[in-house]
C-alpha distance (Angstrom), angle and dihedral (degrees) to the residues before:
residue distance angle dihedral
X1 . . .
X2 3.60 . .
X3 4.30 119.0 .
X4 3.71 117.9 -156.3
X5 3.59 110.9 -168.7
X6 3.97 130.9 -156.0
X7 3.62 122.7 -169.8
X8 3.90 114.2 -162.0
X9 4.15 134.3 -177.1
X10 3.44 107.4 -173.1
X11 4.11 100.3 -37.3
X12 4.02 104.1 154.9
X13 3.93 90.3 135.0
X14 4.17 87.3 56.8
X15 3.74 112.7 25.5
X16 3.11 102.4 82.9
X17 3.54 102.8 54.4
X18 4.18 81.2 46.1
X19 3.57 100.2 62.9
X20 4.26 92.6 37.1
X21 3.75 89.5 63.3
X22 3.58 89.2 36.8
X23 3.89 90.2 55.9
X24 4.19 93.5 52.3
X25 4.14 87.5 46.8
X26 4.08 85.0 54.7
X27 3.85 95.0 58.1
X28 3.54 88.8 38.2
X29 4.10 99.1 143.5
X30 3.88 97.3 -129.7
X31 3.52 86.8 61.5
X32 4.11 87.3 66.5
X33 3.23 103.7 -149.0
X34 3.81 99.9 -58.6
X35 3.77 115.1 145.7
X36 3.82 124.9 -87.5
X37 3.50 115.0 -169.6
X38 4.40 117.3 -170.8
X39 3.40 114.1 -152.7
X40 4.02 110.4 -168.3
X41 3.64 111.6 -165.0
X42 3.85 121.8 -160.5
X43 3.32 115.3 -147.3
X44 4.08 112.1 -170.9
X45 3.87 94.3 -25.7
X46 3.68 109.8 -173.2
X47 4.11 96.1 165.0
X48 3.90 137.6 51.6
X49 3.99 97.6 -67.5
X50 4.10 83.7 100.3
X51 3.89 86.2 62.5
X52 4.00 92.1 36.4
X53 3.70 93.5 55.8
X54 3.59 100.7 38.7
X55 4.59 88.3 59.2
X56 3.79 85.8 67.5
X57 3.62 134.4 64.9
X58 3.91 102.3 -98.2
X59 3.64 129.4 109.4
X60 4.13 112.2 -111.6
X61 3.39 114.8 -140.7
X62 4.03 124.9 176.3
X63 3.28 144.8 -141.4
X64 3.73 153.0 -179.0
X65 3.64 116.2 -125.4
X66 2.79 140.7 74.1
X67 3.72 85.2 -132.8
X68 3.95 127.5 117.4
X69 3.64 96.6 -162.7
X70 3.78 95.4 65.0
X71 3.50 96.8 35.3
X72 3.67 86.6 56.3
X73 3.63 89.6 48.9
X74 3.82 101.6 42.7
X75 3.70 87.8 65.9
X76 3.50 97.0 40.1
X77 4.12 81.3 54.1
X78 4.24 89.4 59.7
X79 3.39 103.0 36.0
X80 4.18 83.8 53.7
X81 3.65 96.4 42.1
X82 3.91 80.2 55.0
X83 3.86 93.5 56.3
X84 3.63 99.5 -105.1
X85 4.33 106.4 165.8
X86 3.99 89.1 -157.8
X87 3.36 138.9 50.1
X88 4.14 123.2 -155.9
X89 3.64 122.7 -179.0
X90 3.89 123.9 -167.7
X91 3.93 129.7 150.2
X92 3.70 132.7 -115.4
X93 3.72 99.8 -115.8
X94 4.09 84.7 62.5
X95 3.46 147.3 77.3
X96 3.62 136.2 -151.1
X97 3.41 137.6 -141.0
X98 4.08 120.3 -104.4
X99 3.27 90.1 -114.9
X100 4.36 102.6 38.5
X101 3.74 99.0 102.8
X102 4.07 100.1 43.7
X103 4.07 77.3 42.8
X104 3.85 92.0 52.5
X105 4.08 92.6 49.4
X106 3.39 107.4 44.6
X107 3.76 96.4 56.6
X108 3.50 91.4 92.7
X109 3.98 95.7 -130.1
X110 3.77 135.9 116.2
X111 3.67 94.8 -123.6
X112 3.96 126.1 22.3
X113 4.01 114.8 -156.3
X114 4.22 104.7 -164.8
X115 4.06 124.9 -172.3
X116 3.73 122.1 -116.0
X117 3.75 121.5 -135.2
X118 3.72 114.5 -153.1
X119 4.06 115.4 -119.4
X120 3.61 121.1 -123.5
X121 3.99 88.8 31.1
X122 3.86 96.9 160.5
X123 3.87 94.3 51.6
X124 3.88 99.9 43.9
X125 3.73 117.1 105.6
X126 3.98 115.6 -80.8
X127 3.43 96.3 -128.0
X128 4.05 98.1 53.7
X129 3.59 84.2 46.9
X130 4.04 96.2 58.3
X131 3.85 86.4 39.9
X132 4.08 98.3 53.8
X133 3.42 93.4 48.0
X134 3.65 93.7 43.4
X135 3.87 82.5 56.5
X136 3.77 101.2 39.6
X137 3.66 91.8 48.5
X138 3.90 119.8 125.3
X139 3.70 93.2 -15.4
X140 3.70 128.9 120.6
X141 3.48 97.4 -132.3
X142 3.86 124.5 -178.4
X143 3.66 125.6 -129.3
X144 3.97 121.5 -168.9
X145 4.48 79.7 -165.1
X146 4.20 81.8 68.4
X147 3.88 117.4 26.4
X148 3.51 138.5 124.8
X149 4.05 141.8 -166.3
X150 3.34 144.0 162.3
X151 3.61 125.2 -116.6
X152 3.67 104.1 -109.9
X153 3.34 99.4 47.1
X154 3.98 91.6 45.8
X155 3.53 87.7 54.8
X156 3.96 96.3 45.2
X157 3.94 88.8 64.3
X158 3.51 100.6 50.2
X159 3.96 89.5 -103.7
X160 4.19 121.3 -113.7
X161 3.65 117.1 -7.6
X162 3.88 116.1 -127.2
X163 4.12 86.9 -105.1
X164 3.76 122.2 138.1
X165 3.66 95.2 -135.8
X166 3.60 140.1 13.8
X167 3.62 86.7 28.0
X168 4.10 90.1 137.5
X169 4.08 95.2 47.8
X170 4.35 87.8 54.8
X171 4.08 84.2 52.2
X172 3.27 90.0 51.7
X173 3.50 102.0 45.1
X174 3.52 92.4 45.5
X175 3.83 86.5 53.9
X176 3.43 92.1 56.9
X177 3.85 96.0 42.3
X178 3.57 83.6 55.2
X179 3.92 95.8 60.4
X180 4.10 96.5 -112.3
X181 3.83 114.6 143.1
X182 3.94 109.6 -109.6
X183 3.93 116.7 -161.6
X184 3.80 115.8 -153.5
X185 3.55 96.0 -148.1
X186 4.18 114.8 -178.6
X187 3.47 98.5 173.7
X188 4.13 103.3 77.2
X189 4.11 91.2 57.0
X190 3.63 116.3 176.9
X191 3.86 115.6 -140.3
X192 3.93 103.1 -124.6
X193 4.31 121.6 -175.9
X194 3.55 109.5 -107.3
X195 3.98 91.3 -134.7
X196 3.90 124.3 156.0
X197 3.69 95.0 -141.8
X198 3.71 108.7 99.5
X199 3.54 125.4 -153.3
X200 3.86 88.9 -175.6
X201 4.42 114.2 57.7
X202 3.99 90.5 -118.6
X203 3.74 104.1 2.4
X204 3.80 133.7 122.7
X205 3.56 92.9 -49.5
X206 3.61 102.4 51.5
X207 3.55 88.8 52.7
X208 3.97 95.8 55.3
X209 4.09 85.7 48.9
X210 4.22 80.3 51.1
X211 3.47 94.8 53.0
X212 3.54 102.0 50.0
């Protein structure tokens, strides 16, 4: 069984959209019929993404945070206790590609690090354009909106840390620490907003508000 898991803090105005994309990538046909099971975990949810979540097939789960590492983890926890062999991790303002998760598991690796594109790229300012890819260029960057992991190796590093940022980068780095073969793979992006909002103090958001 494969787990997807989608943390969300208050994300009315994007989860829908998430878990819609999310749904094609689940019946994706190189998956062959093997079982994908979403977990949507709703960390602090003050707005409608309770109601959202629960009109698709996905399990809800809840939290008190706010706190992205944990809610990452907390669904990670279920969809493990419920024998899930992979892990993929991708946020609610985001969608992936049909193809992202059958993408993610056939590259043969313990951990799978996609790219992000940003949505709306054609209408966003000029200058935040020149300066994100001035900033993204030639780096292996990590993205919690586009990673992947299998179970054992999740579970051999303790898994996210309750951190309210950067929680994906310290998985990583503790995957790599650990000796566990991590693919860089830029071909499955996932198309994430470009908002200034955070939900994360000094995550993807702040940075798009830095580079404007």
């Amino acid at each position: 069984m494969i787990g997807v898991v989608v943390p969300a803090h208050n994300e009315e105005a994007y989860l829908e959209g998430c878990l819609e994309a999310l749904l094609q990538a689940i019946d994706h046909p190189r998956l062959r019929g093997e079982t994908v099971n979403v977990a949507v975990v709703l960390d602090t949810c003050h707005d409608g993404s309770a109601a959202i979540a629960r009109r698709h097939p996905v399990t809800v789960l809840e939290v008190a945070g706010p706190n992205v590492g944990m809610a990452r983890h907390a669904g990670a926890q279920w969809l493990l206790a419920r024998g899930a062999r992979w892990l993929a991790f991708t946020d609610a303002d985001s969608r992936v590609s049909a193809d992202w998760l059958a993408s993610q598991c056939s590259v043969g690796s313990d951990v799978v690090c996609g790219g992000i594109r940003l949505a709306e790229w054609e209408r966003l300012p000029v200058a935040l354009r020149q300066n994100y890819l001035g900033y993204d260029h030639g780096e292996q960057r990590i993205y919690g909106a586009n990673l992947g992991v299998c179970a054992l190796a999740y579970q051999a590093v303790g898994g996210f840390k309750p951190l309210r940022c950067h929680e994906d980068v310290q998985l990583v780095r503790a995957l790599e620490a650990g000796g566990y073969r991590v693919a860089w793979d830029r071909t499955a992006r996932v198309t994430t907003s470009a908002r200034e909002d955070a939900r994360a103090p000094d995550g993807f958001g702040a940075l798009i508000k830095a580079l404007k």
